[in-house]
N, C-alpha and C positions, 0 to 999 in steps of 0.2 A: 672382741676376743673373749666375752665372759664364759662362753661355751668350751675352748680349747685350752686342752691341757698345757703344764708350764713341765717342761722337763730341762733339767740341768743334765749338761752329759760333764762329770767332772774328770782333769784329764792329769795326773803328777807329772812335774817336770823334770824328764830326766831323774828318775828316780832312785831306779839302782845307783846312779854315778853322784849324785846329788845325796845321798847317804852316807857316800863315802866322802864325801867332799865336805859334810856335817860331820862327820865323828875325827877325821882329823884335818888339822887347818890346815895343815904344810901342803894338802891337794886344792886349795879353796884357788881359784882362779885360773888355774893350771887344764892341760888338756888331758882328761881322764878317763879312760874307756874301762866297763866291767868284763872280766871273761876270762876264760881257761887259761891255758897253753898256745903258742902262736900259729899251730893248726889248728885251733878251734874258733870261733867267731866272736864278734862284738854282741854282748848282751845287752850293754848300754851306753851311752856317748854323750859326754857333759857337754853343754852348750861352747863353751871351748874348743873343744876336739868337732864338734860340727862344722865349727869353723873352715875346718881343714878338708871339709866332704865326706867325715866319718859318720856311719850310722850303724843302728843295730844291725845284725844279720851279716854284718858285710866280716869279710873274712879277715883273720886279727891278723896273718900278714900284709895285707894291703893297708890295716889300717894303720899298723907301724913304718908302710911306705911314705907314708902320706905325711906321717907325723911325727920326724924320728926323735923328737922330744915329748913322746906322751908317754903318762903311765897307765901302768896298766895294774889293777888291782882283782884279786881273785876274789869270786863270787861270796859273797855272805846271806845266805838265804833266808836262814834265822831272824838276821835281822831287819831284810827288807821284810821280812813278812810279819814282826813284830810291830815294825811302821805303819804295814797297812791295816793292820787290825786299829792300831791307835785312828788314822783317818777314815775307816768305814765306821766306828761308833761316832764318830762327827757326822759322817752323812747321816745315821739312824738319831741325833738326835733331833733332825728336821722331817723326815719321815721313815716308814716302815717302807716305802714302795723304792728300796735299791736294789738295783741289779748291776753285783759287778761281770767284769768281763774281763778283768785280769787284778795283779796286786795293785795296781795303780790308776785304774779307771774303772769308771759308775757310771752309771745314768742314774739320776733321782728324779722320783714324780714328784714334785712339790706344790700341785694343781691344791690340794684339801689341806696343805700346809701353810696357805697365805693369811687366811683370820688371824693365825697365833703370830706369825713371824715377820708379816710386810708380802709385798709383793716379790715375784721372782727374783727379781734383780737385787733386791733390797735382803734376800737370803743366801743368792750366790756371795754377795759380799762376804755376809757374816758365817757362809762355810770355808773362802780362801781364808782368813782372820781367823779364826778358829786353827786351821791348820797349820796358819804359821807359828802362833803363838804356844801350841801343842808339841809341834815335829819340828818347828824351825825348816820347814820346807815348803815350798808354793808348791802352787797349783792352778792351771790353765782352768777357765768354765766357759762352756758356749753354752747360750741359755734359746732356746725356741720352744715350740707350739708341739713336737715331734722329735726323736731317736735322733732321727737322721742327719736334720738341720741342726741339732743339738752337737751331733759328735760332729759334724764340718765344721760349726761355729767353731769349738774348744781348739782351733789346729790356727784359725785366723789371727789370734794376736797369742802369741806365745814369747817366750815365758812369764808366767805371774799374769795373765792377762784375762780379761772376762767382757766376751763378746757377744751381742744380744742380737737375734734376728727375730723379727715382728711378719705380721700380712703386709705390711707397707712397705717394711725395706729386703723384701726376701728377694727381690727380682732383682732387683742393684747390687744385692751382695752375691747372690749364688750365680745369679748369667756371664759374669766376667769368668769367675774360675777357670782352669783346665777340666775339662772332663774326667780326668783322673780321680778326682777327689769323691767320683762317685762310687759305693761299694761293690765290689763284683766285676769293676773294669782295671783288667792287670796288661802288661805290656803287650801281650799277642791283639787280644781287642782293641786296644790302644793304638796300635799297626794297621789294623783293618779302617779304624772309623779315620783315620788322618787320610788314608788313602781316598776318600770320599768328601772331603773336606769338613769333618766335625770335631774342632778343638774345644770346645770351652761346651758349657752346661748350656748356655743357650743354644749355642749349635744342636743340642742334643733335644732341646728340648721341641725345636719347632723341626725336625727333621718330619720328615713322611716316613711312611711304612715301606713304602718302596726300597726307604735307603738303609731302612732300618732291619728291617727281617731276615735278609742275610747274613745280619750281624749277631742279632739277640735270636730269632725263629720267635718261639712262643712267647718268652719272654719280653716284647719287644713294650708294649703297652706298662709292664709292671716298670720298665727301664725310664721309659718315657716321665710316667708318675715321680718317680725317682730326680731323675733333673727339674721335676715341677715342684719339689720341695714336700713330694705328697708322701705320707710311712703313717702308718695308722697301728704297727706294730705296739702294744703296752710295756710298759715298763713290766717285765717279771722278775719279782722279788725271790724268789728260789731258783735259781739255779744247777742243778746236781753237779757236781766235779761226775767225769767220765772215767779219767785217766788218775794218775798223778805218776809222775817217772824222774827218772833222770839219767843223763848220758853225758861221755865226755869224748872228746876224739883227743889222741895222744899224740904228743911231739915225734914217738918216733913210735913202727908199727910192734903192735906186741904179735911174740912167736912160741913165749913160753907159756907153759899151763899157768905153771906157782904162780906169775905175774898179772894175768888174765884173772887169775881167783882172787888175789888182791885187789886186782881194780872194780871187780865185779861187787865183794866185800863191799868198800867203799859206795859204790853206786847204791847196794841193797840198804846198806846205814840214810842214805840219805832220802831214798822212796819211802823207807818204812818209819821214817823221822817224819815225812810229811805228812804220812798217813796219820800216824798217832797225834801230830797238832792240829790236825782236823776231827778226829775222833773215828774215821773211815777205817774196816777192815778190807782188803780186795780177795774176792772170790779168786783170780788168774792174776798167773806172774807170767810175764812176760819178758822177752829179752830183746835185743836190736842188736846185731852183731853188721859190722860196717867193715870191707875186706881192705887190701890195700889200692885196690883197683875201684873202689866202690860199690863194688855190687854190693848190695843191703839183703839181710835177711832178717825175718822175726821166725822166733818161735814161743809158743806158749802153751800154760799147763793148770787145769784148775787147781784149788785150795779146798780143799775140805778136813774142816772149817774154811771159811774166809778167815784171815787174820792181817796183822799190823806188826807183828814181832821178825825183829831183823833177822834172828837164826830161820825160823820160817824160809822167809824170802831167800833168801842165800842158798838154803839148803836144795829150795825149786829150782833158781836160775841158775847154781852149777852143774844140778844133773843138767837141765835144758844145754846148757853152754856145753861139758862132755858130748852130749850125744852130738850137738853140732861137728862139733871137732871131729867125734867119727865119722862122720861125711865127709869132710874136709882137712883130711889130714894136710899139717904141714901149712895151714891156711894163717897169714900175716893180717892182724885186725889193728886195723886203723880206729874202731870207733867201738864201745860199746856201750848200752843204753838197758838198764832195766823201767820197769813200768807195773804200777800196780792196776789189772780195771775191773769190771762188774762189781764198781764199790757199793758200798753198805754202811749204814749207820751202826757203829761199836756198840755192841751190848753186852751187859755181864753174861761173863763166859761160862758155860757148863760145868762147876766145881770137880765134874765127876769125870769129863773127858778127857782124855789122855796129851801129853805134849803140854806146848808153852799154852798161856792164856793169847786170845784173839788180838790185847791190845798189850803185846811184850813182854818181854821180863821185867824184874827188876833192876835188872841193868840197862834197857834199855832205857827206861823213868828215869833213873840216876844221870844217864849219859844226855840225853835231851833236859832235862833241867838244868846241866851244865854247861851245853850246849847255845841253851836260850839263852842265860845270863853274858855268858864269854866266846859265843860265839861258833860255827861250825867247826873250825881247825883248833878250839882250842882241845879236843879229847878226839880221839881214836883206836879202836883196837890194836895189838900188842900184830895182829894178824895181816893187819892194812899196809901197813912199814916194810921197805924195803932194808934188807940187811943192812946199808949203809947209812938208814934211818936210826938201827938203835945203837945206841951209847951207854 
């Protein structure tokens, strides 16, 4: 093995809910799901509430079907991603070669990091250790040779668990699985290869092309390699954010302006809060408007400048949202979504150009430092409030 890479794919458990469950005790053992209002879905689901068949994605009525003693606590963004900054400078203090793939999961290269730290195994240890000691929160690691078998590993023994696959035991761990667990294969392909009889990774792995080409075409060889435990993909340490947004779908549909410009307010506070604790301005604002029928629409509109400032954004996505509404008069929206893309690294602004600077006002800084400290909902505009909010 002295030739193959050691990659750890590191994986938080239950993160979002597991944060909440850290900052107050009275949820500690309890069935916990993160997320909106009860037309909107589960962001996340404490090992508790799993219990009960709840998972992300799944929609937050059903998941209060399921479990009509669970709580439900609203999203804190701030602070999971104050977390994950704290557990990616733990991954960067074993190497430079991380690539995340969301707040709460990496792959680390740790192949040039063994002279200083031990062997792989011997450094997943002392990343789980690190982060509990740090966040008071675990973390799942599947440790292999490759990406792939790295991130299947991390799912194998969960939660707090740290799973190793080698050349010797890769055919004993990966040939049992379900085929599912391969990436790229969702419920429709999953229909097709059962009707042929191929459940599990072995199945996948000794098929022929006969049974296979109808299912994958071109892909069929790269699929194959895949259930053979074979990814030669690198760890890449940059990865550029495309997007950054955010969207909420609402208990009951919205039909008035005033109220759509509040919630859009809201949405544009929390895009352009993201942007700035990345340091990112976005060239294009973008909007997501979701009907009560579901039909979805975007629309969007460049930035020039690109910027980061919440008046900015606002100012974009209500013309965008107006004009919509001219098309669609009378139109009931269930969901709506801003999004900031074509981002860019924040640079000192033009002293001499017109308008806000790229990265906010001063009230924005003010509002986001206070934000960081105490949390998303503890500051809000006087604008975001419903009548029967102020007092």
């Amino acid at each position: 093995m002295t030739d193959e890479r050691r990659i750890l794919h590191v994986d938080m458990d239950a993160f979002y809910a597991s944060i909440e469950q850290r900052d107050d005790p009275s949820l500690r053992g309890k069935p916990v799901v993160v997320g909106g209002n009860t037309r909107g879905v589960v962001a996340a689901a404490s090992y508790e509430a799993r219990v009960f068949g709840i998972r992300s994605a799944m929609p937050m009525r059903d998941a209060l079907r399921r479990c009509p003693n669970l709580h439900r606590v609203q999203p804190r963004m701030s602070r999971y991603q104050e977390a994950s900054k704290e557990v990616f400078t733990i991954f960067r203090e074993f190497t430079p070669l991380v690539e995340g793939l969301s707040l709460d999961e990496a792959f680390l290269d740790v192949t040039n990091s063994m002279q200083l730290f031990g062997d792989e195994i011997r450094i997943a240890r002392e990343v789980k250790k690190r982060i509990r000691e740090r966040t008071k929160l675990t973390a799942s690691v599947g440790v292999a040779s490759n990406k792939l078998v790295a991130k299947i590993a991390s799912d194998l023994d969960k939660p707090d668990g740290l799973f190793v696959v080698t050349t010797d035991n890769m055919r004993e761990v990966l040939d049992p699985l379900p085929v599912s667990v391969i990436p790229g294969i969702g419920p429709e392909t999953l229909s097709r290869l059962s009707r042929i009889g191929i459940a599990t990774v072995a199945d996948l792995r000794l098929a022929s092309d006969h049974d296979l080409e109808p299912v994958f075409g071109r892909f069929t060889n790269r699929t194959r390699d895949r259930a053979a435990g074979i990814d030669d993909r690198p760890v890449q340490p940059s990865r550029p954010d495309k997007s950054i947004s955010a969207e909420e779908t609402f208990d009951e549909d919205l039909s008035e302006l005033g109220t759509m410009r509040r919630q859009l307010l809201r949405l544009c506070e929390r895009t352009a809060s993201r942007l700035r604790a990345k340091e990112l301005v976005a060239g294009t604002v973008q909007i997501k408007i979701r009907q009560s029928d579901f039909t979805t629409f975007t629309r969007q509109c460049a930035l020039r400048p690109p910027a980061s400032s919440t008046e900015t954004l606002y100012a974009t996505a209500t013309k965008l949202l107006v004009d919509w509404l001219a098309e669609f008069p009378g139109a009931r929206v269930r969901l709506l979504g801003v999004g900031g893309n074509d981002l860019a690294r924040d640079t000192q602004p033009d002293l001499f150009a017109p308008g806000l600077p790229a990265g906010g006002s001063q009230l924005d800084q003010a509002v986001d430092k206070i934000r960081d400290r105490f949390g998303d909902e503890s500051l809000g505009r006087a604008r975001t409030l419903d009548s029967g909010q102020i007092r």
